[in-house]
PABALUM-957943 format. One record per residue (C-alpha): residue number from 1; z, x, y negated. Coordinates in Angstrom, 2 decimals. Layout:
% residues N
NODE seq      pz      px      py
NODE NUM       Z       X       Y
...
***
This chain:
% residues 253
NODE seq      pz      px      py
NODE   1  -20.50  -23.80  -51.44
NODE   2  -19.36  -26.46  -49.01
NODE   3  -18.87  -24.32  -46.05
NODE   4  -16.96  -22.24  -48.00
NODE   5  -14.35  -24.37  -49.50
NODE   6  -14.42  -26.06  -45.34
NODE   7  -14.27  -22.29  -44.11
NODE   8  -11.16  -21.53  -46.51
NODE   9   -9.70  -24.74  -45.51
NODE  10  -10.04  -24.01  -41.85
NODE  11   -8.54  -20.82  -42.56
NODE  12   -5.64  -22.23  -44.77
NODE  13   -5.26  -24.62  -41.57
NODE  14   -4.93  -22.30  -39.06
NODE  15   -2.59  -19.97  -41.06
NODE  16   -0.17  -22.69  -41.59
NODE  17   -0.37  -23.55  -37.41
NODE  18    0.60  -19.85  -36.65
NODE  19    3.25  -19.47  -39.06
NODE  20    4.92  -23.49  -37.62
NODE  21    4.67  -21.88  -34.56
NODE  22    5.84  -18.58  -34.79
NODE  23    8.42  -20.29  -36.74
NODE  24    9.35  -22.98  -34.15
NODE  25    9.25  -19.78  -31.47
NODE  26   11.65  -17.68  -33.83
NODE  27   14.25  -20.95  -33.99
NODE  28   13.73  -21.64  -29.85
NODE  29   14.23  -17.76  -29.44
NODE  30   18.21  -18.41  -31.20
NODE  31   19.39  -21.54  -30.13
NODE  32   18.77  -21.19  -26.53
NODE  33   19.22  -16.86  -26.12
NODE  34   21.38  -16.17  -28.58
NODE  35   24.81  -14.28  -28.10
NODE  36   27.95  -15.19  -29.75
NODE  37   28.42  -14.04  -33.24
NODE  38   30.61  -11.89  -34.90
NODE  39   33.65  -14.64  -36.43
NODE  40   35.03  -13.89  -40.05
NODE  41   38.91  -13.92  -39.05
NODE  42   41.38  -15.40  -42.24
NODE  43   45.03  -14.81  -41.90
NODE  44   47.72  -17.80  -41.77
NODE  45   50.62  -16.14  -40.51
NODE  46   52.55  -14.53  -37.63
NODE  47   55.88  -14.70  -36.02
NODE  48   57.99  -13.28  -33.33
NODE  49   60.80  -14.00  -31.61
NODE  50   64.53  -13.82  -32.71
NODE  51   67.44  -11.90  -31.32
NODE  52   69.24  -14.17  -29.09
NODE  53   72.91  -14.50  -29.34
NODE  54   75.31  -13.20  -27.21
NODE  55   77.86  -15.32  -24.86
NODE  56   81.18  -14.28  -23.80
NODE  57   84.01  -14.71  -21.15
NODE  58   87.52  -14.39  -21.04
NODE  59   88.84  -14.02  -17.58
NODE  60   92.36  -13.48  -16.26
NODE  61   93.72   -9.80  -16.01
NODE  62   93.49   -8.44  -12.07
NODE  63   90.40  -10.91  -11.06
NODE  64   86.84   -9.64  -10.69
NODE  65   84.26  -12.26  -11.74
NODE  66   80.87  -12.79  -10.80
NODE  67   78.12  -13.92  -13.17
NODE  68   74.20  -14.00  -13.39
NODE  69   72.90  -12.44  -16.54
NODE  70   70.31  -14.50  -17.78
NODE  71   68.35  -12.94  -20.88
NODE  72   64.68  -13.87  -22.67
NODE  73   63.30  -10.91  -23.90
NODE  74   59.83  -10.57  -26.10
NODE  75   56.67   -8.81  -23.94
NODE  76   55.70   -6.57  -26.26
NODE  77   52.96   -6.04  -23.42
NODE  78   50.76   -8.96  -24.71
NODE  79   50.38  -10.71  -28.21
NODE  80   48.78  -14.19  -28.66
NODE  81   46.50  -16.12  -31.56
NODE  82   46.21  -19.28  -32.19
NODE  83   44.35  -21.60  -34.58
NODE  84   41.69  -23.83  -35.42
NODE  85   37.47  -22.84  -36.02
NODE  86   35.28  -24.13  -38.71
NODE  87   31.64  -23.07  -38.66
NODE  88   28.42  -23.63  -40.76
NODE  89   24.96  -23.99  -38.45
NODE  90   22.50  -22.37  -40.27
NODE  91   18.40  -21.79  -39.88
NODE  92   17.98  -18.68  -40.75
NODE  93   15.40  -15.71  -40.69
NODE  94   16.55  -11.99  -39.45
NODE  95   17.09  -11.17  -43.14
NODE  96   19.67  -13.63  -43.16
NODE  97   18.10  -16.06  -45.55
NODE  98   18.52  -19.50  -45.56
NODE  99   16.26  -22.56  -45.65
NODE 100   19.05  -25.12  -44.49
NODE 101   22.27  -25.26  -43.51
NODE 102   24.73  -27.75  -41.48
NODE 103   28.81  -27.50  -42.40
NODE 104   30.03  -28.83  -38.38
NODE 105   33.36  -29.79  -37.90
NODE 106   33.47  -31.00  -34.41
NODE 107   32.10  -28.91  -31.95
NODE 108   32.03  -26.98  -28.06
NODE 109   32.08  -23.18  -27.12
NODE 110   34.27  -20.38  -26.79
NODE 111   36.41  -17.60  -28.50
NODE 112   35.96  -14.08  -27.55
NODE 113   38.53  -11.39  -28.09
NODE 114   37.95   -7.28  -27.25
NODE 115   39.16   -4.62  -27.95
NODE 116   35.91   -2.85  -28.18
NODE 117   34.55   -1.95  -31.81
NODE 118   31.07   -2.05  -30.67
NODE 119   29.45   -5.42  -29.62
NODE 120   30.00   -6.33  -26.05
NODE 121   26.57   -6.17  -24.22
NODE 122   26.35   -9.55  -23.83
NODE 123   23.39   -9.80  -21.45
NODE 124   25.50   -8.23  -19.12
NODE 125   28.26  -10.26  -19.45
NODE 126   30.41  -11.24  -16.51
NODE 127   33.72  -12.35  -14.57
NODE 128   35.78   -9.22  -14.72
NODE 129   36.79   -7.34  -11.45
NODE 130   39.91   -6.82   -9.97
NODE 131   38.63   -2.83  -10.49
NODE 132   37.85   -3.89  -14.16
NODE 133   41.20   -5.47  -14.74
NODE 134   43.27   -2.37  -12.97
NODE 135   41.32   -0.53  -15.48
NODE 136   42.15   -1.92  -18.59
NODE 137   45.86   -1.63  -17.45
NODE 138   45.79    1.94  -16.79
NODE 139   44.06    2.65  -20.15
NODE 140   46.56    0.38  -22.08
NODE 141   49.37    1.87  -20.01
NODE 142   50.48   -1.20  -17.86
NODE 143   51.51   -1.10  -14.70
NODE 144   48.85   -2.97  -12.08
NODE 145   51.60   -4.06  -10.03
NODE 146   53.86   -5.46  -12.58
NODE 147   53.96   -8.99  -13.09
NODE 148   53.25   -8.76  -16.47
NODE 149   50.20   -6.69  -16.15
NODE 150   46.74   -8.03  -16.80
NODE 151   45.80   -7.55  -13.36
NODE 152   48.58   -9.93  -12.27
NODE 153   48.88  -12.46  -15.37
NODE 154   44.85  -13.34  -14.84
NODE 155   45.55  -13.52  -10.78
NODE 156   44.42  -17.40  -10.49
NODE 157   40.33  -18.34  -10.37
NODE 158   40.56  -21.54  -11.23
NODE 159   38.52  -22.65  -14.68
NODE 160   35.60  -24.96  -15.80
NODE 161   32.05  -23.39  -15.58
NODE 162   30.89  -22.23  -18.74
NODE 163   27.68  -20.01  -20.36
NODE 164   27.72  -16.99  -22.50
NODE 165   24.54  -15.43  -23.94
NODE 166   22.90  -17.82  -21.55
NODE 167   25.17  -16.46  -18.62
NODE 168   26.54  -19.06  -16.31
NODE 169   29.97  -18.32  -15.53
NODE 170   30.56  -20.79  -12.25
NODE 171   33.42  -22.78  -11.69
NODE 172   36.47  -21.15  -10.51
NODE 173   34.67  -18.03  -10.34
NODE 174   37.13  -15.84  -12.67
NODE 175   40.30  -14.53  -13.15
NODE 176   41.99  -17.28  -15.28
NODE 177   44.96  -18.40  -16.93
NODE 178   46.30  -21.80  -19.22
NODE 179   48.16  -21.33  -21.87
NODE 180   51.16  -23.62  -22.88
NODE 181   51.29  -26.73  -24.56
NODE 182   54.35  -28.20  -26.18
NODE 183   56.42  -25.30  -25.13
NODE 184   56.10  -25.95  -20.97
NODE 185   54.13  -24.56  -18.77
NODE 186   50.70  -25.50  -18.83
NODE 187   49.57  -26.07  -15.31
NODE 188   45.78  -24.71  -14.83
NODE 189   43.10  -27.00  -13.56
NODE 190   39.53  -26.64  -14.14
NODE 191   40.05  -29.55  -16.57
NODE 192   43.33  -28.13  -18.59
NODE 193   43.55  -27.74  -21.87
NODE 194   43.56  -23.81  -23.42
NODE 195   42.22  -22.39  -20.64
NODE 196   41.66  -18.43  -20.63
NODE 197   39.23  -16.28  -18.95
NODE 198   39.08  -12.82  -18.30
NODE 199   35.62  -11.17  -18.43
NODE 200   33.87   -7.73  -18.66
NODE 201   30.23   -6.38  -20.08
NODE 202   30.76   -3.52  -17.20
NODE 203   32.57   -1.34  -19.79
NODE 204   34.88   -3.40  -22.30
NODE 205   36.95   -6.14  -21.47
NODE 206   36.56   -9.25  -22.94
NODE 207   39.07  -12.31  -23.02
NODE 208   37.59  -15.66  -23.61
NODE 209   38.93  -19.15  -24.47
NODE 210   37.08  -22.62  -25.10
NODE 211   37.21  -24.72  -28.22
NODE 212   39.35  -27.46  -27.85
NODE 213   38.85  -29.88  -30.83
NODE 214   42.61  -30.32  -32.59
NODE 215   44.33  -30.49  -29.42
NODE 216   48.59  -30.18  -29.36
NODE 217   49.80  -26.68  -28.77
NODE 218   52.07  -24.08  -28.07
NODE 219   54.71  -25.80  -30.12
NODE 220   57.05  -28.64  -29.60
NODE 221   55.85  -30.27  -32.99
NODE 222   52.63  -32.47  -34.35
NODE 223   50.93  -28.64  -35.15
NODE 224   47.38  -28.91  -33.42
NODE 225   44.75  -26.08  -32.73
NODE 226   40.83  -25.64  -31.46
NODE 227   42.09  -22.59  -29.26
NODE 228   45.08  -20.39  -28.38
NODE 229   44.49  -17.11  -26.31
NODE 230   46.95  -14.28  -25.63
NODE 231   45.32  -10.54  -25.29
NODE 232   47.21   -6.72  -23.53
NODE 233   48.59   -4.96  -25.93
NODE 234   49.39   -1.10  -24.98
NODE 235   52.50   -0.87  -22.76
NODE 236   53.87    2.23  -24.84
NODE 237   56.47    0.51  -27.58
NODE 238   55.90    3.25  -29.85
NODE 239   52.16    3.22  -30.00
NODE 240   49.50    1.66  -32.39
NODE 241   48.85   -1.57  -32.39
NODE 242   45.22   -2.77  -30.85
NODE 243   42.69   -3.82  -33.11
NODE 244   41.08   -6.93  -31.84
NODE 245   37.42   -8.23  -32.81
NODE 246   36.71  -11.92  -32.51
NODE 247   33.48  -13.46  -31.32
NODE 248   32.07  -17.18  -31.22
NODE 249   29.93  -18.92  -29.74
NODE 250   29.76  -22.96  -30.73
NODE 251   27.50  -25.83  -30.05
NODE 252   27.20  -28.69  -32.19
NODE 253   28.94  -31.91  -30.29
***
């Protein structure tokens, strides 16, 4: 009777060892391979620009003047977003259920925008091409040569290094811009704020910004964000607007 009740609790021992560790090898398996997740996107607001005013001149009959015409128009080429990211940590099994969760409100990582309604294939993740970026012109109708293209907006490879899905993207190894900050120019350094990158899973272009923590943005004001990120819209005025999908992926800090 004794080796049975030691056999049973050799057996209840061992089953609880294998299901620790497969549960310690499920938890290593996500925190250190997983790819950024799908973000649930809530709607503040949007704006655009107003019609400017026009200025005049009277000048005397008989003369003939000479001016510079200087006008700011909207790029209805490109739209931007801008905001702030709050995120829950969670330990969870591939059902999705829960057995603790962490409400974060300070943390690293980056904000991924596509166009693509499928997930990017993110172990293939990379810097995007100068190939890659003529590419997504021609499909979205811009002009590769324009300065206002993507090819020649995300001309600069200057950035801080950064991983996705476990990816290292080196320093100053992609196309990047910096967005503004207090409505001037934002000049880009691998350690500016709002920095953008341009990247590519070989098929779908992907534009990616890093979590900034509630620094000052765009605005001339006290209004703070965690990221700001402008993405190509199609060239053609008259057709649909793009349907972006938002990724993140965030570290505790």
């Amino acid at each position: 009777m004794r080796n049975n009740n030691n056999m049973q609790k050799k057996v209840i021992s061992v089953s609880i060892q294998l299901i620790m560790v497969v549960l310690a090898l499920s938890i290593l398996l996500n925190s250190v391979f997983a790819d950024p997740t799908g973000a649930t996107v809530t709607f503040i607001s949007n704006s655009t620009k107003n019609a400017s005013s026009a200025e005049s001149r009277t000048d005397e009959k008989g003369t003939i003047t000479t001016v510079v015409l200087d006008a700011m128009q909207q790029d209805y080429k490109w739209k931007a977003y801008v905001g702030n990211v709050t995120s829950t940590f969670t330990l969870d099994d591939e059902a999705d259920y829960t057995i603790y969760q962490w409400n974060i409100d300070h943390f690293s990582g980056e904000v991924f925008a596509t166009r693509a309604s499928s997930t990017p294939a993110w172990s293939s993740i990379n810097c995007s091409t100068i190939a890659q970026k003529q590419n997504e012109d021609y499909a979205l109708n811009h002009s590769s040569s324009s300065m206002d293209s993507i090819n020649q907006t995300f001309v600069t490879q200057t950035h801080k290094s950064f991983v996705v899905a476990d990816r290292t993207m080196s320093e100053s190894s992609c196309y990047a811009i910096a967005t503004w900050i207090n409505d001037s120019s934002n000049t880009l350094t691998t350690t500016a704020s709002f920095q953008e990158v341009i990247l590519s899973d070989g098929t779908n272009i992907v534009y990616a910004t890093f979590v900034e923590n509630d620094k000052f943005g765009y605005m001339n004001d006290s209004t703070t964000y965690d990221f700001q990120m402008i993405v190509a819209e199609n060239a053609t005025i008259t057709a649909p607007d793009i349907t972006y999908y938002f990724y993140v992926e965030l570290e505790s800090g």
